[in-house]
VMD Tcl script that builds the backbone (N, CA, C; Angstrom):
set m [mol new atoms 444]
animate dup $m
set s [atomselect $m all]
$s set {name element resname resid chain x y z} {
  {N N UNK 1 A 9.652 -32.450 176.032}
  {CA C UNK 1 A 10.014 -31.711 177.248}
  {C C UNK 1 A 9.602 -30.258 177.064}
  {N N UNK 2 A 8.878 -29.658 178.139}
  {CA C UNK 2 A 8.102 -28.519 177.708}
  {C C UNK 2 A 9.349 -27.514 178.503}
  {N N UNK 3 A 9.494 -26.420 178.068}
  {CA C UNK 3 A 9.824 -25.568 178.886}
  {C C UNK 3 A 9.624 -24.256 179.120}
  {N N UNK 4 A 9.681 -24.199 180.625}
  {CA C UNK 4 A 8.574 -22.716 180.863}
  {C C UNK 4 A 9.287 -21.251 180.071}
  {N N UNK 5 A 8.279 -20.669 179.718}
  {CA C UNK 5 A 9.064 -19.022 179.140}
  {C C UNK 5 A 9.660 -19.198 177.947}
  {N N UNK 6 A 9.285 -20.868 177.056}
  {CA C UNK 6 A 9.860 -20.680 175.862}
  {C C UNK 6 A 9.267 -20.727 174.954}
  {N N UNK 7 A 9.158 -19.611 173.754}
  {CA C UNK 7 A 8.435 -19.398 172.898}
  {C C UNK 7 A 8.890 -19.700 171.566}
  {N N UNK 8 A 8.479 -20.508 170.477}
  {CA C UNK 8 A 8.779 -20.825 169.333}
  {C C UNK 8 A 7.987 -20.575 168.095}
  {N N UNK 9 A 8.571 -20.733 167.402}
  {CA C UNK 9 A 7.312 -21.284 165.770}
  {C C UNK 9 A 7.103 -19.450 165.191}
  {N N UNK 10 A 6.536 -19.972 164.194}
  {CA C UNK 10 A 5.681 -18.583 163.626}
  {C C UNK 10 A 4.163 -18.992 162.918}
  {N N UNK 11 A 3.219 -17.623 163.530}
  {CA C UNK 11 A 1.734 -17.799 163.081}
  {C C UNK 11 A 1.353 -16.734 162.565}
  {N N UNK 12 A 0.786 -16.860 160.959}
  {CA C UNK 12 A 0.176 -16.154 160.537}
  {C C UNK 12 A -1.177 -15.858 160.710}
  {N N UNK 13 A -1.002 -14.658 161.430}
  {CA C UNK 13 A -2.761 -13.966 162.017}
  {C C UNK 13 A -2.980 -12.976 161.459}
  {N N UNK 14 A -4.563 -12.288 161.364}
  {CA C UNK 14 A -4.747 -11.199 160.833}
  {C C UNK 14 A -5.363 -10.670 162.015}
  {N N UNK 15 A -5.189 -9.467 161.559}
  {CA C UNK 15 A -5.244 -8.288 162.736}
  {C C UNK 15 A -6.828 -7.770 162.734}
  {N N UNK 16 A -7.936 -7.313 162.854}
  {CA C UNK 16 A -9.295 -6.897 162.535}
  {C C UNK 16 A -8.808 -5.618 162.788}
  {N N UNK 17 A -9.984 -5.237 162.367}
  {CA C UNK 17 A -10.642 -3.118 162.188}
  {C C UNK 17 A -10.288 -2.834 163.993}
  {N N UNK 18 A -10.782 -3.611 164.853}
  {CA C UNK 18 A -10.388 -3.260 166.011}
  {C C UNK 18 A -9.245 -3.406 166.838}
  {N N UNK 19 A -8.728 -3.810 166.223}
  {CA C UNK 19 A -7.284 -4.141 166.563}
  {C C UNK 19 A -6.402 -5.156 167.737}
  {N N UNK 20 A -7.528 -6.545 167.359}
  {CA C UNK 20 A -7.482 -7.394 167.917}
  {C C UNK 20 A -6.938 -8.512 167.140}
  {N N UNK 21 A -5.989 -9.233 167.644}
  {CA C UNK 21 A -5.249 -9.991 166.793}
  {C C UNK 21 A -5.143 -11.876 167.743}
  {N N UNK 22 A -5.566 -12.978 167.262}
  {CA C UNK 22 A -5.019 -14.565 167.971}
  {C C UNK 22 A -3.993 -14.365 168.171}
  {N N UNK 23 A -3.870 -14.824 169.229}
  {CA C UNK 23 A -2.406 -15.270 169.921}
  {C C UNK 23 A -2.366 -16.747 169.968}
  {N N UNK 24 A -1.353 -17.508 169.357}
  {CA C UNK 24 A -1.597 -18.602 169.410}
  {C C UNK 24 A -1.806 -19.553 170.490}
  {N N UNK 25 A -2.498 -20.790 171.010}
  {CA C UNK 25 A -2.946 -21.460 171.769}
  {C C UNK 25 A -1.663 -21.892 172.271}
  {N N UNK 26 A -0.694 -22.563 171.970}
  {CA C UNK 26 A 0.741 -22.498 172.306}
  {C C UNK 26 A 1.494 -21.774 173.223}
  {N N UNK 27 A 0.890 -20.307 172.810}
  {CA C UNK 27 A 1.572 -19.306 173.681}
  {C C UNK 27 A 0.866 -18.434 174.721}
  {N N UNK 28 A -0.127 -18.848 174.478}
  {CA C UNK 28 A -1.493 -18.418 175.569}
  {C C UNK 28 A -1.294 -19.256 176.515}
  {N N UNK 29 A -1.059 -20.602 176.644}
  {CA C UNK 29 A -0.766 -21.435 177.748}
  {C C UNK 29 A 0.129 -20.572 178.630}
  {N N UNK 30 A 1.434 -19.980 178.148}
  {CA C UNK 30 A 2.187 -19.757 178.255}
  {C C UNK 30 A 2.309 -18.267 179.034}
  {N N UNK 31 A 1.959 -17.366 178.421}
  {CA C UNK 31 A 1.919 -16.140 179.098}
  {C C UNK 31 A 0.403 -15.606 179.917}
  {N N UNK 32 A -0.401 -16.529 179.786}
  {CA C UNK 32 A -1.561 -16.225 180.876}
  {C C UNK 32 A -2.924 -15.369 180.447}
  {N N UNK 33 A -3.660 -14.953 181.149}
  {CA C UNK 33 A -4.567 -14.104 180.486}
  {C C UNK 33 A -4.334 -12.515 180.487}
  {N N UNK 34 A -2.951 -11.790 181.204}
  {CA C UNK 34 A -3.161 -10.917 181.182}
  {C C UNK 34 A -1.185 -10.806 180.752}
  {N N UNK 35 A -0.917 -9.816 179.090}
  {CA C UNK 35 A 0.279 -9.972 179.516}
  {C C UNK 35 A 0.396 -8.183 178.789}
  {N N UNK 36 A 1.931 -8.216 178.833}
  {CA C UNK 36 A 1.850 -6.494 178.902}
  {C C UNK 36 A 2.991 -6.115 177.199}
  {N N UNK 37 A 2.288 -5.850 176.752}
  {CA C UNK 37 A 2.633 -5.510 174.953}
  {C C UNK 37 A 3.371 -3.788 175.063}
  {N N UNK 38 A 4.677 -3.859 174.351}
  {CA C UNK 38 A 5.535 -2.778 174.661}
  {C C UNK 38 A 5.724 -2.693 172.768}
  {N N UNK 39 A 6.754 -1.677 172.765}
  {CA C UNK 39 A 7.829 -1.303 171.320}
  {C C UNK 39 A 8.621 -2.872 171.288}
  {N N UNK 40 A 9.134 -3.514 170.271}
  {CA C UNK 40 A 9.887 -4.280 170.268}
  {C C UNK 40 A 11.031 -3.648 169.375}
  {N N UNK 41 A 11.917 -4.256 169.348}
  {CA C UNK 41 A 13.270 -3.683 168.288}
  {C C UNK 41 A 12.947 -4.064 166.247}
  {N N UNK 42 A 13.437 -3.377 165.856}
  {CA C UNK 42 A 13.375 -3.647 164.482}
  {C C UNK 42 A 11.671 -3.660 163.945}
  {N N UNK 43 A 11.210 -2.985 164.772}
  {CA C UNK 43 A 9.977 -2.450 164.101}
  {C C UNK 43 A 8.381 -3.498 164.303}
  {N N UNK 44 A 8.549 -4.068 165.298}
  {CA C UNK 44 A 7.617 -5.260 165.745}
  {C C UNK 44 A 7.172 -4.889 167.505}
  {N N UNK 45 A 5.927 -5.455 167.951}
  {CA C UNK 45 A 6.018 -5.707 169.098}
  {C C UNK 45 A 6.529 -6.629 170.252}
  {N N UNK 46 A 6.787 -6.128 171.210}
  {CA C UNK 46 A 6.862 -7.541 172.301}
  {C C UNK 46 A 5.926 -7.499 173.034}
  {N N UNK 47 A 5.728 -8.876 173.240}
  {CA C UNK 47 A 4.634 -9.212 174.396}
  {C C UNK 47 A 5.337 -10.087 175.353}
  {N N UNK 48 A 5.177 -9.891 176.450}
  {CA C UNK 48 A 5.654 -10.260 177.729}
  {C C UNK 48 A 4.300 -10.985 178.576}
  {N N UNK 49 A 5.170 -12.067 179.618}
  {CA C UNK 49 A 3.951 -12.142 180.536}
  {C C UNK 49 A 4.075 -11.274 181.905}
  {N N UNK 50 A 3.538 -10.773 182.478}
  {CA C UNK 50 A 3.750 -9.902 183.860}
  {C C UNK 50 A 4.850 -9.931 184.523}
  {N N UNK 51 A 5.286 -11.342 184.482}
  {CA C UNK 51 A 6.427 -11.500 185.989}
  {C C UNK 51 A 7.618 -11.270 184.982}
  {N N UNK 52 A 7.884 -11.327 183.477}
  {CA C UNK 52 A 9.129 -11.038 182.666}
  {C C UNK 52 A 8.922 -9.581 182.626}
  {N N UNK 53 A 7.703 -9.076 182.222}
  {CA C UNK 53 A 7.586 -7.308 182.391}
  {C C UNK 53 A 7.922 -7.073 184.141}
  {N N UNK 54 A 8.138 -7.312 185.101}
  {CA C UNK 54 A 8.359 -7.218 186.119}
  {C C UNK 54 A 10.359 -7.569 186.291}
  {N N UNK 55 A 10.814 -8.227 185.852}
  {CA C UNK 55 A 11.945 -8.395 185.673}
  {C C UNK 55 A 12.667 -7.296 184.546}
  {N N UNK 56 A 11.982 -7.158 183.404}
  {CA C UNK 56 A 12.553 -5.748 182.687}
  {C C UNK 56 A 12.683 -5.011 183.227}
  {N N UNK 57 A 11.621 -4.745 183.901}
  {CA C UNK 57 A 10.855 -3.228 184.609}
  {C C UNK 57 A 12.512 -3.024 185.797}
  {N N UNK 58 A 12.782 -3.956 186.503}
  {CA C UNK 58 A 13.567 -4.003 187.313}
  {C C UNK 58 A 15.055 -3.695 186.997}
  {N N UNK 59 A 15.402 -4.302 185.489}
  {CA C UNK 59 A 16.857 -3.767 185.089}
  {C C UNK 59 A 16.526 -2.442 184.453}
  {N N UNK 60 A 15.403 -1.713 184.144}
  {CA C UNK 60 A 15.299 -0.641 183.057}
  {C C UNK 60 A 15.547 0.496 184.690}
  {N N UNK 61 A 15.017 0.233 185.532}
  {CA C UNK 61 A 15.204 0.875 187.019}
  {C C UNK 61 A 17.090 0.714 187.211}
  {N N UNK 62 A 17.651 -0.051 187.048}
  {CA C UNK 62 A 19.300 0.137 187.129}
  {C C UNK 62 A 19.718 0.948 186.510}
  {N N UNK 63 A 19.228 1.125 184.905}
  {CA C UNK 63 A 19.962 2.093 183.619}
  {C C UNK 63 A 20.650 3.420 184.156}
  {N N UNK 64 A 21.144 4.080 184.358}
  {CA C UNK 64 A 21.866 5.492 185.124}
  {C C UNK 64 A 20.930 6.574 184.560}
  {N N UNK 65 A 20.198 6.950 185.584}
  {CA C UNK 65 A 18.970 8.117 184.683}
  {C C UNK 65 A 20.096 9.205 184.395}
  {N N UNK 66 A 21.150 9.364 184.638}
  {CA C UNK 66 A 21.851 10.635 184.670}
  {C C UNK 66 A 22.353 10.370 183.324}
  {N N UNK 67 A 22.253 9.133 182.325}
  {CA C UNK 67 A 22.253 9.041 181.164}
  {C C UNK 67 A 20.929 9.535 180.310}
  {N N UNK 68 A 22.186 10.505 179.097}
  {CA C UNK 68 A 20.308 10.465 178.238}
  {C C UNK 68 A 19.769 9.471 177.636}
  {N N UNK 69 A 20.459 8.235 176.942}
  {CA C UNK 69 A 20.140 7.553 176.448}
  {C C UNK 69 A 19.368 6.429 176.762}
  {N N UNK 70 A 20.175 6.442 178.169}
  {CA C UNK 70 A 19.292 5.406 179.201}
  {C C UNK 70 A 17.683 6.208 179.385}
  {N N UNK 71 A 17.387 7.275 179.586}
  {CA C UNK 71 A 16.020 7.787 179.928}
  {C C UNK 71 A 15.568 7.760 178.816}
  {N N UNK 72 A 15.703 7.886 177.809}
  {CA C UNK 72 A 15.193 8.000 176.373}
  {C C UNK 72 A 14.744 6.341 176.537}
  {N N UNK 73 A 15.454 5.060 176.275}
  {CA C UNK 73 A 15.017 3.917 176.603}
  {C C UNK 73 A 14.018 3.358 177.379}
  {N N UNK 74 A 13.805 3.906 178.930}
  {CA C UNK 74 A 13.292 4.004 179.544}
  {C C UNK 74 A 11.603 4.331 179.066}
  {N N UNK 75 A 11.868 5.602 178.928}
  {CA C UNK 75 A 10.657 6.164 178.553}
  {C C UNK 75 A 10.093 5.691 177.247}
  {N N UNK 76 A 10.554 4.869 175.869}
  {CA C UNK 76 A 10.181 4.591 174.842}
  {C C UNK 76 A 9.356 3.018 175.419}
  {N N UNK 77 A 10.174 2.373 175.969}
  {CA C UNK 77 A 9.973 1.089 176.866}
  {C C UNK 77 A 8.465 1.261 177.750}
  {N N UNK 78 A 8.246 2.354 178.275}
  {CA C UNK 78 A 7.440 2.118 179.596}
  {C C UNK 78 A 6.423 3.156 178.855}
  {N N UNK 79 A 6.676 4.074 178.132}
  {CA C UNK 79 A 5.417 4.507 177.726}
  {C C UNK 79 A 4.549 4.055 176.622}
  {N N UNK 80 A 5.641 3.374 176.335}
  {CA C UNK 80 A 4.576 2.327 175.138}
  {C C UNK 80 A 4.380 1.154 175.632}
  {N N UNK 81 A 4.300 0.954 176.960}
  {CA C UNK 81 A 3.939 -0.262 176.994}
  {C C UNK 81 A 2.182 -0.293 177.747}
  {N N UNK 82 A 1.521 -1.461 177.234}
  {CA C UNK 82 A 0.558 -1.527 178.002}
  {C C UNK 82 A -0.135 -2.617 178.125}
  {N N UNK 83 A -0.791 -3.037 179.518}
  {CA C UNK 83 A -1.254 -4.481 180.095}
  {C C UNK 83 A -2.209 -4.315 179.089}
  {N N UNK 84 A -2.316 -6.166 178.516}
  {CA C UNK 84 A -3.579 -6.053 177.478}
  {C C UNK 84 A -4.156 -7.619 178.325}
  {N N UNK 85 A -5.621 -7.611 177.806}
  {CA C UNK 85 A -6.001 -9.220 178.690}
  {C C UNK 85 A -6.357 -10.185 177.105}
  {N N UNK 86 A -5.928 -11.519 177.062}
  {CA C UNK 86 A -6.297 -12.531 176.383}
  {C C UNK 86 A -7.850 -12.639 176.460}
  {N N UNK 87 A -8.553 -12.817 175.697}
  {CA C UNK 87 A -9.767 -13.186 175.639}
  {C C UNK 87 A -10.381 -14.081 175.467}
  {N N UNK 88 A -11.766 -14.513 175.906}
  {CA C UNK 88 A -12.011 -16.379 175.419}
  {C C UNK 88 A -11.910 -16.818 174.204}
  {N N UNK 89 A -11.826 -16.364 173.239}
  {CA C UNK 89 A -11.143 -16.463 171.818}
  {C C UNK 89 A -10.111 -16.380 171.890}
  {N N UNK 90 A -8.807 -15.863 172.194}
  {CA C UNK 90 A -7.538 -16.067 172.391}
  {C C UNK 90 A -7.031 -14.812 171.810}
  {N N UNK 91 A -7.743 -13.679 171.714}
  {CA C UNK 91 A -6.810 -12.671 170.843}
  {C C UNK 91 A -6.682 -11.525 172.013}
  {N N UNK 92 A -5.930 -10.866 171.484}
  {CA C UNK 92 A -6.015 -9.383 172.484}
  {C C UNK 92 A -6.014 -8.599 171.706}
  {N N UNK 93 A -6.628 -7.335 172.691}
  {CA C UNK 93 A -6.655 -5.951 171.896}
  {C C UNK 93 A -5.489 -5.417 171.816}
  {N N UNK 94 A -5.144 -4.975 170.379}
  {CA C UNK 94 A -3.591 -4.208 170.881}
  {C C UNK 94 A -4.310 -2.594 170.940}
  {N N UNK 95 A -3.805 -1.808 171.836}
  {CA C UNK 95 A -3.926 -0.340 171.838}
  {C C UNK 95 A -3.561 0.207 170.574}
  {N N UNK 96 A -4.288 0.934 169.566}
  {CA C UNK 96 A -4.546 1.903 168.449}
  {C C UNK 96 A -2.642 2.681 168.020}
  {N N UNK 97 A -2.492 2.914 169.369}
  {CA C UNK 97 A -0.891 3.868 169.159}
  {C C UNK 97 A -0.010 2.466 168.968}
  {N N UNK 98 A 0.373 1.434 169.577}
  {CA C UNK 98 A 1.159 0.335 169.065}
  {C C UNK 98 A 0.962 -0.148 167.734}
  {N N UNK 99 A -0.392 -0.418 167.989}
  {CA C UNK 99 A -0.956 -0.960 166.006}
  {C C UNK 99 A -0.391 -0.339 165.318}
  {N N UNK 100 A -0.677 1.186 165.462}
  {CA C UNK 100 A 0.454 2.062 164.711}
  {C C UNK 100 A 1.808 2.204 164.473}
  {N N UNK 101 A 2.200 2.041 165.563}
  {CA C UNK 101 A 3.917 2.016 165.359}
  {C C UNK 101 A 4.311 1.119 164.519}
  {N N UNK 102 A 3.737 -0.130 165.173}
  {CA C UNK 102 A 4.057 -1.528 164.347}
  {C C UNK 102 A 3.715 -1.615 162.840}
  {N N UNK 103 A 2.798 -0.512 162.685}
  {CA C UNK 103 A 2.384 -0.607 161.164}
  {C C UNK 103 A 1.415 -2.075 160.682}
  {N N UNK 104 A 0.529 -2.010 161.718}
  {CA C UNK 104 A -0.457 -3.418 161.486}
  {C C UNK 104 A -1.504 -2.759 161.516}
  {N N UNK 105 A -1.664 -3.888 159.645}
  {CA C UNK 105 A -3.026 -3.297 158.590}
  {C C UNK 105 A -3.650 -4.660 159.007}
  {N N UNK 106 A -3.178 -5.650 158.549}
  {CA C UNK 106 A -4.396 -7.145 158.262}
  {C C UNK 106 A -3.466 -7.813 158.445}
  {N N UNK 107 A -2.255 -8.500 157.719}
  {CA C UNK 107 A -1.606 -9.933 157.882}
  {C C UNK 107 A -0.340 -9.082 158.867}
  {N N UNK 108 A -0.552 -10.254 159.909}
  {CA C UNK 108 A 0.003 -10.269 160.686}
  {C C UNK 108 A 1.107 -11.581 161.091}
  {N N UNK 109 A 2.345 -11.658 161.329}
  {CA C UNK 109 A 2.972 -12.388 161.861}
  {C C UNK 109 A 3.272 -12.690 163.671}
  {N N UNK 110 A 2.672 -13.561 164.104}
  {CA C UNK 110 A 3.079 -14.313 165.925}
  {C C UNK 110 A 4.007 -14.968 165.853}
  {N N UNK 111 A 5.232 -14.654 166.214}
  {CA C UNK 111 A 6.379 -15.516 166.466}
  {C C UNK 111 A 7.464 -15.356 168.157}
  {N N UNK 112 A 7.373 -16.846 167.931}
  {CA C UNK 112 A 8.203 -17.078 169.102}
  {C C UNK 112 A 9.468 -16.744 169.243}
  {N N UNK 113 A 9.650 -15.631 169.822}
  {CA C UNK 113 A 11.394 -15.278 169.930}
  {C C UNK 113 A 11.851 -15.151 171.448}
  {N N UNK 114 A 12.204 -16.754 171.851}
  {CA C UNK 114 A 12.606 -17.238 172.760}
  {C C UNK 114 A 12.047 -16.891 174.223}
  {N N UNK 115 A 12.624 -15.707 174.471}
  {CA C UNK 115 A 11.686 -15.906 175.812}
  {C C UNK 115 A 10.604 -14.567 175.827}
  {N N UNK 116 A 10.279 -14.469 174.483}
  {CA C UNK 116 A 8.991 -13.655 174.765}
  {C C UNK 116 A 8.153 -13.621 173.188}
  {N N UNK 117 A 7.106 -13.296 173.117}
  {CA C UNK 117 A 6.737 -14.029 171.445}
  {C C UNK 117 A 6.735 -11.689 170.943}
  {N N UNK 118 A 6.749 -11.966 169.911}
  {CA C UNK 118 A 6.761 -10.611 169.209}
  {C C UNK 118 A 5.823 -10.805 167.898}
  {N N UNK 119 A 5.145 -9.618 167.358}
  {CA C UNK 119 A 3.811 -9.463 166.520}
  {C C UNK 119 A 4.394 -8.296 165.357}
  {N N UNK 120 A 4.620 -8.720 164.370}
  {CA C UNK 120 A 5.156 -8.036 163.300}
  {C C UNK 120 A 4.502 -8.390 162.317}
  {N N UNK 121 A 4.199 -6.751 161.595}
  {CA C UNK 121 A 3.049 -7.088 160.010}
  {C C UNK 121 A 4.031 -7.924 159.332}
  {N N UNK 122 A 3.458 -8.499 158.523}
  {CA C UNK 122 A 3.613 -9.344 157.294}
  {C C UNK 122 A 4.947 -8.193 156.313}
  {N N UNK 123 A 4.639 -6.820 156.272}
  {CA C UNK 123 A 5.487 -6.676 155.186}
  {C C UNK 123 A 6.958 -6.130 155.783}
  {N N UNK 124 A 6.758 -6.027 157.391}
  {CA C UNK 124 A 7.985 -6.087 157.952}
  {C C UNK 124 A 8.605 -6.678 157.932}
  {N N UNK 125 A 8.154 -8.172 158.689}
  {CA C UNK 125 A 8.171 -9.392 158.745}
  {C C UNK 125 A 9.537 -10.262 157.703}
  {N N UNK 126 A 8.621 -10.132 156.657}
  {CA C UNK 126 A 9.266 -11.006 155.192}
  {C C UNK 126 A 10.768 -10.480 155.307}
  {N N UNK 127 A 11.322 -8.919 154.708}
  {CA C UNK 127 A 12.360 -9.109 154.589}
  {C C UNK 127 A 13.433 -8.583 155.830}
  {N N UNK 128 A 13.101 -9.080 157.600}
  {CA C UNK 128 A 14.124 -9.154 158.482}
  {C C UNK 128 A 13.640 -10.709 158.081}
  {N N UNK 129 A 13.684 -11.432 157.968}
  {CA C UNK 129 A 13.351 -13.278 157.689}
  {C C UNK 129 A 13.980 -13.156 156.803}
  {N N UNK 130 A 14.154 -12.605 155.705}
  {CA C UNK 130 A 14.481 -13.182 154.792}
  {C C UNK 130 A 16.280 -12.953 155.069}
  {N N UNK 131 A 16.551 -11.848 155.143}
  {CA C UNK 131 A 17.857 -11.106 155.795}
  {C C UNK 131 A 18.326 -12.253 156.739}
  {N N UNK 132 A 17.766 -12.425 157.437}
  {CA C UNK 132 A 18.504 -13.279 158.848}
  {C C UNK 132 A 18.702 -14.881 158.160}
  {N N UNK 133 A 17.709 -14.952 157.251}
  {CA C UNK 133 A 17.962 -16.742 156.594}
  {C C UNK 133 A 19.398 -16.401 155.469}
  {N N UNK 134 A 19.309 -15.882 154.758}
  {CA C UNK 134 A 20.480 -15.336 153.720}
  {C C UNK 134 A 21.560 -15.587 154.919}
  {N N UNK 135 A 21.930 -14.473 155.770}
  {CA C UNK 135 A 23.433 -14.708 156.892}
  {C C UNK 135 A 23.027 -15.781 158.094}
  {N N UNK 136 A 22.124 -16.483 157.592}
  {CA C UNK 136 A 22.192 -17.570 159.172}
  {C C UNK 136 A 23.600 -18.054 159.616}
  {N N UNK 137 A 24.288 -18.425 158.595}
  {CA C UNK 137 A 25.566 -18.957 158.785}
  {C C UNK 137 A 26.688 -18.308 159.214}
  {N N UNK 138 A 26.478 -17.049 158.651}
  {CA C UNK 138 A 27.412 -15.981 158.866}
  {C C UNK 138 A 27.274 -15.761 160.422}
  {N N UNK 139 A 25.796 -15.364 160.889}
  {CA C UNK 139 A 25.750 -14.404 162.189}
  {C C UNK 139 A 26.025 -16.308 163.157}
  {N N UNK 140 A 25.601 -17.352 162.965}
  {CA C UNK 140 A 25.862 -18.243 163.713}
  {C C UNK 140 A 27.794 -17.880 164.140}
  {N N UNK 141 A 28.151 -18.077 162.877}
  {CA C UNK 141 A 29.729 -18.170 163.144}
  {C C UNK 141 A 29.998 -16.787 164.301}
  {N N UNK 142 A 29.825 -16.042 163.377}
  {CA C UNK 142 A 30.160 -14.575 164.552}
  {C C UNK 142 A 29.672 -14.855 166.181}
  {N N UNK 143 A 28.607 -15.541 166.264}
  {CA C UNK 143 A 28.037 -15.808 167.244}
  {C C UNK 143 A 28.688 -16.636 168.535}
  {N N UNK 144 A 29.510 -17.691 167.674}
  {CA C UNK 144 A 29.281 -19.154 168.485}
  {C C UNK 144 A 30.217 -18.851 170.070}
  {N N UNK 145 A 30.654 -17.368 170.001}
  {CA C UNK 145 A 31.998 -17.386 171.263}
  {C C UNK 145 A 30.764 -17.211 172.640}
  {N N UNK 146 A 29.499 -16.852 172.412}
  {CA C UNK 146 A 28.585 -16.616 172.903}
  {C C UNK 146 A 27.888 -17.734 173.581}
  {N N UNK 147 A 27.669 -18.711 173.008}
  {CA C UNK 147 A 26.974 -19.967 173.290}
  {C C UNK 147 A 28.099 -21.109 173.689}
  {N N UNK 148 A 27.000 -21.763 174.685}
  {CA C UNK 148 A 28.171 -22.483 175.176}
  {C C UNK 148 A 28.499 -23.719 174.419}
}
mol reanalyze $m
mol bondsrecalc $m
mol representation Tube
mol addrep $m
């Protein structure tokens, strides 16, 4: 049973000199040829497909600008973000200033995190994985009042 907007698994890709990285065939079905790559949390990117960047875009417009924190969000969110297109090879260009943030040299991690896939180097990568497998049990328990 397939289901739309859901992203899984993890793929190890490498990134080239130009800063074009595979997106896996899995998830290319999935988010289309054109999707829009922002900051992600904990030091990785997100990639979105248009109509979910269109739904962010829409609650980040609620946040109370008369908050600073909310405009600070805002602006970290929307100025780092930018439409990138899939290519007939399946990779996209990431923009030079994200590559950077993200800190992507060569090994690269594609993983599916539920409803949007995120692109984190390899040496980020390893130890939030490794962290989150160590307390799986822990953060499940803390978790479960959450899930139905």
């Amino acid at each position: 049973v397939e289901v739309k907007g859901m992203f899984m698994g993890e793929y190890a890709h490498n990134i080239d000199k130009k800063g074009r990285i595979i997106i896996p065939a899995k998830f290319r079905e999935e988010l289309g040829d054109h999707v829009i790559i922002t900051r992600g949390l904990d030091g990785c990117l997100a990639v979105y497909t248009k109509e979910q960047w269109e739904t962010i875009y829409e609650q980040l417009m609620k946040l109370p600008s008369t908050k600073k924190d909310a405009r600070m969000f805002v602006r970290m969110m929307t100025s780092k973000a930018a439409e990138c297109e899939i290519d007939a090879q399946g990779r996209v260009l990431i923009p030079s200033p994200l590559v950077k943030l993200a800190e992507l040299v060569k090994e690269c991690m594609v993983i599916g995190a539920a409803n949007h896939v995120e692109i984190w180097s390899r040496e980020r990568w390893e130890p939030v994985d490794e962290e989150a497998n160590d307390a799986f049990e822990d953060i499940a328990e803390s978790l479960t009042e959450f899930m139905i």
